[in-house]
C-alpha positions in Angstrom: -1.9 -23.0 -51.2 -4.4 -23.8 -48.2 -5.1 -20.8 -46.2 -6.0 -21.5 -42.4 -9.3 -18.3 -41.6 -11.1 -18.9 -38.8 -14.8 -17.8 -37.8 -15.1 -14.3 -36.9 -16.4 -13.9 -33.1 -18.9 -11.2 -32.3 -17.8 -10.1 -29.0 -20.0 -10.5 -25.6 -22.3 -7.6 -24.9 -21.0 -7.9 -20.9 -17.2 -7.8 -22.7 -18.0 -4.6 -24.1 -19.5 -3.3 -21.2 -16.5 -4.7 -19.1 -13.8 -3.1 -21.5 -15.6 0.3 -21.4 -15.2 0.2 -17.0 -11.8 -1.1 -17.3 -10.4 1.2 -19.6 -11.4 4.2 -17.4 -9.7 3.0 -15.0 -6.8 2.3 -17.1 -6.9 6.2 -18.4 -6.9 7.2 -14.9 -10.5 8.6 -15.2 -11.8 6.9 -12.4 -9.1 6.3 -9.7 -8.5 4.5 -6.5 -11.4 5.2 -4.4 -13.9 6.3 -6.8 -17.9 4.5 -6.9 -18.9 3.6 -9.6 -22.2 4.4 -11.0 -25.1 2.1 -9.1 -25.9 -0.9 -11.5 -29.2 0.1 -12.5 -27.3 3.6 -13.7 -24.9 1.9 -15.5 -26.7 -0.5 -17.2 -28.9 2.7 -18.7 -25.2 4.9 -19.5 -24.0 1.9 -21.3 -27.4 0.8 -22.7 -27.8 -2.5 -21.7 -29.2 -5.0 -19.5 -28.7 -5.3 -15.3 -27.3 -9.0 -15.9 -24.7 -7.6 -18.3 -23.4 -4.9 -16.5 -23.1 -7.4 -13.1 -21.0 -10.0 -15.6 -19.4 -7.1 -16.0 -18.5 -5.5 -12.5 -17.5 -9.5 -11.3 -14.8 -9.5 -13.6 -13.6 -6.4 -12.8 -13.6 -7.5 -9.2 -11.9 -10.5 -9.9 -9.6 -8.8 -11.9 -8.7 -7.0 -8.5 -9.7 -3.1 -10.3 -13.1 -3.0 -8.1 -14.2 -4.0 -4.7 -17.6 -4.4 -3.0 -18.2 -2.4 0.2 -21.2 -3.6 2.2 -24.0 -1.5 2.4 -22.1 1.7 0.3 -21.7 0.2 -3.2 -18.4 -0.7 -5.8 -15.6 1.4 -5.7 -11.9 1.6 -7.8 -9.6 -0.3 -5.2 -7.0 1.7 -3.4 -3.5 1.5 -4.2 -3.0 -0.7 -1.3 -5.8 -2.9 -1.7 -4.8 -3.5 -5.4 -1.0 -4.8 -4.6 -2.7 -8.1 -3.4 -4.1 -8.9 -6.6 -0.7 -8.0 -8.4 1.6 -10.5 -9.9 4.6 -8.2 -10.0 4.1 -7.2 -6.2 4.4 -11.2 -5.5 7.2 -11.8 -7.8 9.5 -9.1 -5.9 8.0 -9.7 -2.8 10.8 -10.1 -0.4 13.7 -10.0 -3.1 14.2 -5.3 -1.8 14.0 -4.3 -5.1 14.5 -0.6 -5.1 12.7 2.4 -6.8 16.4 2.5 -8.9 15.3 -1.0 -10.2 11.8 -0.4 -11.0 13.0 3.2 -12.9 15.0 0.6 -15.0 12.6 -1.4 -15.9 10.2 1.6 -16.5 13.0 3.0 -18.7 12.4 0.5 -21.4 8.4 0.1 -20.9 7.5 3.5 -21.0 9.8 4.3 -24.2 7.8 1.6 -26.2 4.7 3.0 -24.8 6.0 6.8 -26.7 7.2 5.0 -29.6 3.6 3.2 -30.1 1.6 6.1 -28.5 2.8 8.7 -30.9 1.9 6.5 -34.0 -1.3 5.7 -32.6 -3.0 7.7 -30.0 -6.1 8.9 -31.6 -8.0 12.4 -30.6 -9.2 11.1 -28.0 -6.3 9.9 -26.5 -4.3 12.9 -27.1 -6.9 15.2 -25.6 -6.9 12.3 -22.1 -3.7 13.2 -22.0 -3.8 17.2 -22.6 -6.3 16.6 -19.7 -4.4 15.0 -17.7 -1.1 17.1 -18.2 -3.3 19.9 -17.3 -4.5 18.6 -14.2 -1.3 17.4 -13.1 0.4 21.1 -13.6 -2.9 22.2 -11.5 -1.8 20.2 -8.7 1.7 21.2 -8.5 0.5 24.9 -8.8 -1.3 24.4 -5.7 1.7 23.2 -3.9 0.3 19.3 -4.0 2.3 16.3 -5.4 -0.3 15.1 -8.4 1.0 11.8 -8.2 -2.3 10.6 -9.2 -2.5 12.7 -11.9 1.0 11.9 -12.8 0.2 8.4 -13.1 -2.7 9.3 -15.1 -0.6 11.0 -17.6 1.7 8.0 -18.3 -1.0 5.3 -17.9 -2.8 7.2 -20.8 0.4 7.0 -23.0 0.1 3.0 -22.8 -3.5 3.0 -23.7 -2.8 4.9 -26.5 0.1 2.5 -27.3 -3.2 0.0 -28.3 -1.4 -2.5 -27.1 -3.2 -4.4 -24.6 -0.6 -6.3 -22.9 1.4 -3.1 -22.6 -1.4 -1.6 -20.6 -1.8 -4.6 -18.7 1.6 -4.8 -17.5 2.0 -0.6 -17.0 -1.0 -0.8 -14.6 0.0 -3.5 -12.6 3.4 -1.4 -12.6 2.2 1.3 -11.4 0.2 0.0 -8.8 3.5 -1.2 -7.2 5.4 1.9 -8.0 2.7 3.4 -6.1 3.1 1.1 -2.9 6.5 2.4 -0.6 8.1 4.7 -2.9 5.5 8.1 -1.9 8.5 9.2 0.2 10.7 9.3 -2.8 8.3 10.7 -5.5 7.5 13.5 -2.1 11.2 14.3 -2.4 11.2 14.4 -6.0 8.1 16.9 -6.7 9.3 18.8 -3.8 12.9 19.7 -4.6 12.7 23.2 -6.2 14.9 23.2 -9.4 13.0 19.9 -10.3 9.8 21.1 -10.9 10.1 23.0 -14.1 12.3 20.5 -15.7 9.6 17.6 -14.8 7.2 20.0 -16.4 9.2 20.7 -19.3 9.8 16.8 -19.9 6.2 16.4 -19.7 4.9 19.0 -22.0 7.4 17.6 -24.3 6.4 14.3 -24.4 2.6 15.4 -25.1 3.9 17.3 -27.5 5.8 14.3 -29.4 2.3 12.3 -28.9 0.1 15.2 -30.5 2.5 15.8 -33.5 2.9 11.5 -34.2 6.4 11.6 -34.0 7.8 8.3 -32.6 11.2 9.2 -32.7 10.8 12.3 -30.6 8.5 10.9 -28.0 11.2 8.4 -27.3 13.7 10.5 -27.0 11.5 13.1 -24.4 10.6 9.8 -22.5 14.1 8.8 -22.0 15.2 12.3 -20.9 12.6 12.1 -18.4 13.2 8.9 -17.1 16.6 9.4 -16.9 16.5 12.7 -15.1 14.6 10.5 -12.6 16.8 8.0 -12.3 19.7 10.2 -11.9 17.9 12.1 -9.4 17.5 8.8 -7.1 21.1 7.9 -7.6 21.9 11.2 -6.8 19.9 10.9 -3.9 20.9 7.7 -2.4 24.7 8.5 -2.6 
């Protein structure tokens, strides 16, 4: 039997560095609007050279994550800036799809991101997301929306799916959930008999995550989703 291995690829020292940036981003702990760290800075954080860490930030401005500003420095891109850069904003660019259609479509993403989160999120992940859930209920206490904090929360569920596609695709998701639906989220977090089952749903997903039970994370995210769903159905009629 003739067995097909092929060479084993070190990766790039700028890859690394790139990896480490973007998956902050991804875990929501640097958001829209952040600066990063000047290069010099970085390079020492991350131990390695200047050169690597500019490979490093061009990708992830190419990638559409960061953006230059003259004369103040490299900072997450906004929301708004970001929807140029993503493919699912041009795919439903001028087809109206609505925030029922993109709950749809969350429905089954974020249920595979439970289901893969809860049998792999390591330590770290689950205590990103303890952190985030936190910060979230911080926000709402103080009579804000946490949106960002919000989207923190589920984008760290997908990087603990390990999946990198599945973050991939959850981030550019977001981004667009984020563009013309605030109005509805607003409505959402503001309606009074939502807020402690939203909390709830949350607390129970973490709690899913924390215990590795894949079964029971999918089961909190679709009551959650679904409560959301219903709520802009609800809504709209």
């Amino acid at each position: 039997m003739t067995i097909l291995l092929k060479p084993i690829k070190a990766k790039r020292v700028s890859d690394q560095a790139y990896e480490q940036i973007r998956d902050l981003i991804f875990r929501g702990q640097l958001k829209p609007g952040d600066q990063i760290m000047p290069e010099r800075d970085l390079a020492q954080a991350l131990g390695v050279s200047r050169p690597t860490v500019r490979e490093a930030i061009k990708k992830l401005v190419t990638m559409g994550l960061l953006e230059h500003r003259q004369g103040q420095g490299t900072f997450v891109r906004s929301t708004d800036s970001q929807r140029e850069h993503n493919p699912l904003a041009l795919v439903i660019e001028g087809h109206d799809a609505s925030l029922e259609e993109l709950l749809e479509v969350r429905m089954g993403l974020e249920s595979q991101s439970a289901i893969l989160a809860a049998q792999r999120a390591t330590a770290e992940d689950i205590q990103g997301l303890e952190t985030a859930l936190e910060a979230m209920q911080a926000e709402n206490a103080a009579g804000r929306l946490g949106i960002e904090e919000d989207v923190s929360f589920h984008m760290g569920l997908a990087f603990a799916s390990k999946n990198p596609v599945q973050v991939y695709i959850m981030k550019n998701f977001y981004d667009l959930l984020h563009f013309g639906i605030r109005e509805n989220l607003q409505a959402l977090w503001e309606e009074p008999a939502s807020l402690p089952i939203i909390r709830r749903q949350h607390q129970e997903i973490f709690a899913a995550i924390k215990n590795h039970d894949p079964e029971a994370a999918y089961q909190a995210m679709k009551e959650h989703i679904t409560f959301v769903l219903d709520f802009v159905r609800n809504r709209r009629g």
